[in-house]
N, C-alpha and C positions, 0 to 999 in steps of 0.2 A: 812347405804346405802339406806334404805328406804325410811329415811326421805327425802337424797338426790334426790332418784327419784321422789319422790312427788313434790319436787322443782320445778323440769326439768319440770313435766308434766304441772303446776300450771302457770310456764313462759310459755311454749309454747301455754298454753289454753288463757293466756292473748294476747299474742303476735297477736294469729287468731282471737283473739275478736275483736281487734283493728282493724288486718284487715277488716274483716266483717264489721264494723263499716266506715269503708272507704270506701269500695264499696257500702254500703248501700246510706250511702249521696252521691258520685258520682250519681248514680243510680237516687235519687231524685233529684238535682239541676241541672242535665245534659238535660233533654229536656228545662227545663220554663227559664233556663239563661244560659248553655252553648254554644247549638248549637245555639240559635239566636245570640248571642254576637259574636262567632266565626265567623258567618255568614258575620254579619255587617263586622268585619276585613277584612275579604275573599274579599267582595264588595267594601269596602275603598281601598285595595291591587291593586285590580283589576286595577279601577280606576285612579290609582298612574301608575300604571305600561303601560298602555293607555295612558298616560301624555308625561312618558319619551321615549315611542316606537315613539309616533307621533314625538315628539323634536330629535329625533335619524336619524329619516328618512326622516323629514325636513331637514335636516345641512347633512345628507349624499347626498339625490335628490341637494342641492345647492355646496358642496362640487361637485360633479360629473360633472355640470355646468362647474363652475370654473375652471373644468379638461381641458375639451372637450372646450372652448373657449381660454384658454389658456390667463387667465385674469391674469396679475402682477400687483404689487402696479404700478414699472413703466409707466404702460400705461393706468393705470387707472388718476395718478397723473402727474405731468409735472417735469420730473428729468433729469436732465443734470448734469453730472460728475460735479468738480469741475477743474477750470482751472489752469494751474501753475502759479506762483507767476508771477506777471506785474511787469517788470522792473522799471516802475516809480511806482507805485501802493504799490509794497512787497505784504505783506502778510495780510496787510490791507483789502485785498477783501475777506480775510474770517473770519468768523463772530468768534466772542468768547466764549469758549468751556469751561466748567466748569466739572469736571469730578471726581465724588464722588463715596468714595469707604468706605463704614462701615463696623468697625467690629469690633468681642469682643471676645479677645483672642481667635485668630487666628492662634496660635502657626505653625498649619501643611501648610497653605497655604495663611499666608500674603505676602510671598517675589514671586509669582506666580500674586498675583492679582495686588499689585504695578507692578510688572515688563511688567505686559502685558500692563497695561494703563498708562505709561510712554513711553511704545514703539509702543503708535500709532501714525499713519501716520497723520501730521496736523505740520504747524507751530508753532515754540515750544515759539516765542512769542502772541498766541493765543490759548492755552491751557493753562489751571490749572489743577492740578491733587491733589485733596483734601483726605487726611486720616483722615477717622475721628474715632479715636481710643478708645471707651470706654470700653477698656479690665481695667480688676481689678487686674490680675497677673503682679506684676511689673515688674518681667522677662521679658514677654512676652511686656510688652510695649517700654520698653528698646531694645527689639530685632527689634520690629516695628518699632521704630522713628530712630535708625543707619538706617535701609534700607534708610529711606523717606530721611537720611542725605546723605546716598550713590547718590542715583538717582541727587538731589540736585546738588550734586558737578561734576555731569555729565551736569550739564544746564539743569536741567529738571524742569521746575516752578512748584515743589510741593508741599502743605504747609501740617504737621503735625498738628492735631488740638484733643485738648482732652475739658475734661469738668469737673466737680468735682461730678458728678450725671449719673445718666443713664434715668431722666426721662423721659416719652416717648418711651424709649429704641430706635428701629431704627427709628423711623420718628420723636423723639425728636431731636437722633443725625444728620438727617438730616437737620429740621427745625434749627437747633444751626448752622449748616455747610455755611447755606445761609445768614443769619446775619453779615459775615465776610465784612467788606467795600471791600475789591475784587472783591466780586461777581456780585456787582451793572455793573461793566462790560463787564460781560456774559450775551449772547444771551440764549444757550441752556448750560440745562448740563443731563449728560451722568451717571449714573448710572448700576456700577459694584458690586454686593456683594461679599465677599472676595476668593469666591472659584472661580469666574467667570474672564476666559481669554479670552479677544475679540481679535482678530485678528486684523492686525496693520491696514486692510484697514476700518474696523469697521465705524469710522466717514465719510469716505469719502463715504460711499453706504449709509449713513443716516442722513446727513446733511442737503443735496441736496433738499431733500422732503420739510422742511421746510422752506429750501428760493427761492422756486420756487410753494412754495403752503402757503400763508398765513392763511386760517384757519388750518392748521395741527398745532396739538399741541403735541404729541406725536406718535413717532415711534418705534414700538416693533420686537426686532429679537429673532428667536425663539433660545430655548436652548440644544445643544447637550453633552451628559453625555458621559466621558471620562469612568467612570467605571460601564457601565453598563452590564459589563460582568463577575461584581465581584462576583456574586452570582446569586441566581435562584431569591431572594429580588429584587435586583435591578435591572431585567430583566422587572420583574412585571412595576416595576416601569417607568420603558424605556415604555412598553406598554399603561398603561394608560398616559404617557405624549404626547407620540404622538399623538393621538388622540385628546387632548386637542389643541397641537398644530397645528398639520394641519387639523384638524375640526373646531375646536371651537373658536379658534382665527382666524382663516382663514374667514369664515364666516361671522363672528361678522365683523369682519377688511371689507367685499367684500359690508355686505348686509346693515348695518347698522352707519358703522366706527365708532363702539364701541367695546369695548371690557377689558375685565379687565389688567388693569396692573399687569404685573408678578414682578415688584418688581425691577426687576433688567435686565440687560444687555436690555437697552430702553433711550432711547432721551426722554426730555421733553423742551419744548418753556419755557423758563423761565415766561415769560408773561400771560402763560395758569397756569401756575402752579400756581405763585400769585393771581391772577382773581379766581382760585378757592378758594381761602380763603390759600391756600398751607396747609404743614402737618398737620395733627390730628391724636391723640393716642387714640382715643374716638374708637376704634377695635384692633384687633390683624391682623386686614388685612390691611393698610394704606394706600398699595400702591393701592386696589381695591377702596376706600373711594373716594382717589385724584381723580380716573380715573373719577367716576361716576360723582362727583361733577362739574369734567371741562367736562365733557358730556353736564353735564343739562347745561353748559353757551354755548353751541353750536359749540364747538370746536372737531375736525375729527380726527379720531383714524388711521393711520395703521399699517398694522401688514408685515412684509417683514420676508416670511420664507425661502429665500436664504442665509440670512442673518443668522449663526450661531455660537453662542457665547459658548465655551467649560466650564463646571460646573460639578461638585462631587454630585450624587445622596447618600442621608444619608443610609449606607450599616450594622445599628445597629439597631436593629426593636425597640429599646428606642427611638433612634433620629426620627425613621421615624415614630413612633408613636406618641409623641410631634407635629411632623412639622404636621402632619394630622389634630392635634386638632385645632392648629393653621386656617390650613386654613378650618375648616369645622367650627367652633363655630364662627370663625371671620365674615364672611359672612354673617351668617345667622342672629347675632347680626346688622351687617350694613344692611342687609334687615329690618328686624325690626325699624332703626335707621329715616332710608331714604325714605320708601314706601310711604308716604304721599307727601313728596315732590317732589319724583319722577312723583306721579300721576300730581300732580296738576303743574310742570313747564310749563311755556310757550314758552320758546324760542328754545322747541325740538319738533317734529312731536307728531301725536297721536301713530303711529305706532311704533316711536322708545322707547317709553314712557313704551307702551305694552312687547316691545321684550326685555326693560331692568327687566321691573319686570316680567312679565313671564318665559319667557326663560330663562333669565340668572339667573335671582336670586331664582324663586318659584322653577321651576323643574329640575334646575342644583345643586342647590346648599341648598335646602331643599326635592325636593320629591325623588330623585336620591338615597342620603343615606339612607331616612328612609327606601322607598320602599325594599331598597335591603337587609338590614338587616333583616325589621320589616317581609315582605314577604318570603324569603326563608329561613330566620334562624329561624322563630316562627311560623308564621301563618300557611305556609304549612307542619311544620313537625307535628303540632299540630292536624292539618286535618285527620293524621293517627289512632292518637287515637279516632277522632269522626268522624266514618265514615258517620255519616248521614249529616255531611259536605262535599259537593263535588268541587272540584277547577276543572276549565274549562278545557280542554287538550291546547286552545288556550293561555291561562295565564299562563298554565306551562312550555310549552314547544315554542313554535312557537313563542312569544312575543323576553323571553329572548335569545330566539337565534340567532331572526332578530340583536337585541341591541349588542351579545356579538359579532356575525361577524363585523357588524360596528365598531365595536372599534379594532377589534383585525387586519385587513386587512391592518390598518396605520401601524404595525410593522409585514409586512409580513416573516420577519427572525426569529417572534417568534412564527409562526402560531401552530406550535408544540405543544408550550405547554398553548395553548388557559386555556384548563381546569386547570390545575395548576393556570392560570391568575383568573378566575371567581371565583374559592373555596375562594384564598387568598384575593381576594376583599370583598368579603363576610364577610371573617373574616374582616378586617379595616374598613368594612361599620358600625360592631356594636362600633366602638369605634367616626366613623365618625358621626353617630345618635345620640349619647350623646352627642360629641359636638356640633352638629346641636339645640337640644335640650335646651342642656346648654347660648347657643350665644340667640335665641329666646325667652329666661326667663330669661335671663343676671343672672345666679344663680351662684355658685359654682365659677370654673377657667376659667369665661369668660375672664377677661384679663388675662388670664396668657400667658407670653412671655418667651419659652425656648428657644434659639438658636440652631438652628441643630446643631449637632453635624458632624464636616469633620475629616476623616482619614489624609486624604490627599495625601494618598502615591499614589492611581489613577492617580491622575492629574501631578505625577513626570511621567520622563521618564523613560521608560523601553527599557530591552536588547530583549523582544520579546514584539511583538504583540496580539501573544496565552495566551490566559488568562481564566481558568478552569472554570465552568458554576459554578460550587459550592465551587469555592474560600472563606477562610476564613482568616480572619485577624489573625493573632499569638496570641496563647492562650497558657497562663501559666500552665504548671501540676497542678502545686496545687497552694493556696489561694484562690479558690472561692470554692461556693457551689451551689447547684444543686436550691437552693432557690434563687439564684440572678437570675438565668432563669427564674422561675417561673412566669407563668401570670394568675393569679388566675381567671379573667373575663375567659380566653379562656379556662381554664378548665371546670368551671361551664356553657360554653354553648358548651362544647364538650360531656361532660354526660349526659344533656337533649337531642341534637341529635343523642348519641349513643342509648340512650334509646327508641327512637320514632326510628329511623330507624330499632332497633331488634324487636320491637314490629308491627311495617310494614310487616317485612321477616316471621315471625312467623305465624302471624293473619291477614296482613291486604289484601286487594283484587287489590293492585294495586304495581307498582313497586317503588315508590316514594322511597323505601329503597337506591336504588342504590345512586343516589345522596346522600339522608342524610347522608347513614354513611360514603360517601365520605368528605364530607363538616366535619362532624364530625372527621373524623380523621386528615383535616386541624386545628381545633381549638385546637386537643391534639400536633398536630406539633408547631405551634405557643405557645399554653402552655405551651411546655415544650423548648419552648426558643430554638428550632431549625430550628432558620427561621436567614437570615442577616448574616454576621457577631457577633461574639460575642469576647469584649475583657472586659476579670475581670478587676474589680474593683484595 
């Protein structure tokens, strides 16, 4: 028994050596390289966050404009309905419609996306309506091409089109779709991804722009989520899109007629599309590459937010953590790709030249992520352990609040749960900064392409309207484990902010607790996989 307690004592005398020994080099390397290094952070952060307050308040002060004037694409551009068919003329007076829909095992919602672009409104001998199917489940292709032979045998000019590859993935399968001798007799064609139902008058309110406005080369309708009431996720998510939408494409479309392609539910000039060299796989963003590239050839962007095309927001925090990396690494890779040429084009303004690499690309789509992870999830909780670090009250509080009203005001029905919206973002901005990261070093899963994942059952019809704010998709009793939840990043920076905000509440002189271990207990929510829908394995 004695020797045992000599044990005990002999550990625990090592254990506070150790200690002691850690607080001693803290103690030492904390003035001559912590607090200046932390310092510099704090002033970088600043900086950054100065960057995206000005760009917030710039596109809100022009957003408010565009309230208060009451600017449409119609009256900005020259639009005239389209006329009915001329007795002698038929259908010949309207231009030819080419109408592409991709997708790759699409199981929940290919007979949704055929059926809606099969039943738009246009003369059914000037449409095409294009599948282009590089699903690898044969089931599931089999199911797809019966539809496209359904539609078919209704008169609907549809063509089924597969390939023996996926390379490129979608803008391979796109660029393979246009190669078809067909197409040579389309004007424009029309771009649906599989979860996307346009409404039947869909071409006829965006046709019109392009044959009464020769430079427009693309028009974009914004997108409305059928399930964004599936979850507290997908709420989030409705939030930040709005904002993108009726801000950022709004703007872009008013001040510059640029603006990135979303991919999908948009017209393109088939001539502007060619002219810009057409698809490239050279990003995981394709459809942002085309836009930019038929920009610098001086072709007019816009964007018609009356115009809304119904789409399944990803309700599985897998899928919508994928779709994130997608589009935060892809960008930031095509900045890197493009910057040079962008600077130096000559057939665009100096100003437009400015607001595509500044604006769009440096503090939307590089300083936006990092700020917001690197700044509230590190540098400021870090501030608490060194308190001879001080962060401005201006930078903490009054900046991001100007930012978070601006964004959160475009979905005023979720003004409620603002704070929920900023924690959650926070948490997707440290996965958004690695990809950010990743696209600007082109290292690691720069190209990597996962296909969101859709439910689908959103986008069917239902017997009510009411749909639970914290809906979850049907989850099996048993066959999973508590490790298929598991998100190991969101844990490990749930325990660093649990850490610094106890150490805040205990020791430190200012309130910064309150947030972190807010934020912190978003990252242990998120860690432990109760965030979205969740359906096992």
């Amino acid at each position: 028994m004695k020797r045992v307690n000599e044990t005990v004592v002999l550990q625990s005398i090592t254990v506070n050596s150790i200690i002691d020994q850690i607080l001693m080099l803290w103690k030492f390397i904390k003035p001559p390289l912590v607090v200046p290094l932390l310092r510099l952070m704090v002033i970088i952060c600043l900086v950054m966050s100065v960057m995206l307050f000005v760009e917030r308040v710039y596109m809100g002060i022009v957003k408010l404009f565009i309230m208060l004037l009451r600017r449409k694409p119609e009256k900005n551009y020259k639009w005239e309905a389209m006329q009915a068919e001329d007795l002698e003329l038929g259908s010949s007076a309207y231009p030819m419609v080419l109408v592409q829909i991709p997708m790759y095992n699409e199981k929940e919602v290919y007979q949704l996306s055929i059926g809606a672009a099969c039943g738009l409104s246009w003369p059914s001998d000037r449409i095409i309506v294009q599948v282009l199917d590089d699903s690898t489940d044969l089931a599931i292709k089999d199911m797809v091409e019966v539809e496209c032979a359904k539609w078919a045998n209704k008169g609907v000019n549809i063509k089924y089109e597969i390939r023996d590859n996926r390379n490129g993935y979608k803008a391979g399968a796109l660029k393979e779709g246009l190669k078809h001798s067909y197409v040579s007799q389309c004007d424009f064609v029309a771009i649906f991804d599989a979860d996307f139902q346009p409404e039947p008058d869909f071409l006829m309110r965006t046709v019109p722009f392009f044959v009464h406005n020769h430079d427009i080369g693309l028009v974009q309708a914004r997108w409305k989520f059928a399930n964004a009431d599936e979850c507290l996720m997908t709420r989030m998510q409705e939030m930040s899109l709005n904002y993108h939408f009726s801000v950022e494409q709004e703007v872009g479309s008013q001040t510059c007629a640029f603006f990135g392609f979303n991919g999908t539910a948009g017209v393109w000039r088939l001539k502007t599309l060619n002219e810009a060299g057409g698809w490239k796989d050279r990003t995981t963003v394709e459809d942002m590459d085309l836009a930019v590239r038929a920009s610098l050839k001086g072709w007019k962007f816009v964007f018609v937010r009356d115009i809304e095309v119904i789409s399944e927001l990803p309700s599985t925090f897998k899928a919508f953590r994928y779709q994130q990396h997608r589009w935060s690494c892809g960008p930031s890779n095509l900045f890197k790709k493009m910057a040079f040429e962008i600077a130096t084009s000559k057939k665009v303004t100096l100003w437009k030249r400015l607001y595509v690499l500044y604006s769009f690309f440096l503090v939307r789509k590089v300083v936006a992520h990092i700020v917001t992870f690197a700044f509230y999830c590190v540098v400021l909780p870090l501030t608490v352990l060194v308190p001879e670090v001080e962060v401005p009250l201006w930078g903490v509080v009054y900046i991001p609040s100007v930012i978070t009203i601006l964004n959160a005001i475009e979905t005023p029905r979720s003004l409620h749960l603002v704070v929920f919206w900023v924690v959650f973002e926070n948490v997707m901005a440290m996965h958004r900064t690695k990809a950010t990261i990743i696209g600007l070093l082109e290292i690691g899963r720069v190209n990597e392409w996962v296909v969101t994942e859709k439910l689908g059952d959103a986008l069917k019809p239902k017997a009510s309207n009411t749909v639970p704010l914290l809906s979850s998709a049907p989850v099996k009793k048993s066959g999973w484990t508590i490790w298929e939840r598991l998100n190991g990043l969101e844990m490990i920076a749930g325990v660093f902010l649990l850490f610094c905000g106890s150490y805040d509440f205990f020791y430190g002189k200012n309130y910064f607790f309150i947030y972190i271990l807010l934020q912190a207990i978003a990252f242990f929510v998120v860690g432990l996989g109760y965030v979205g829908t969740f359906v096992p394995k």
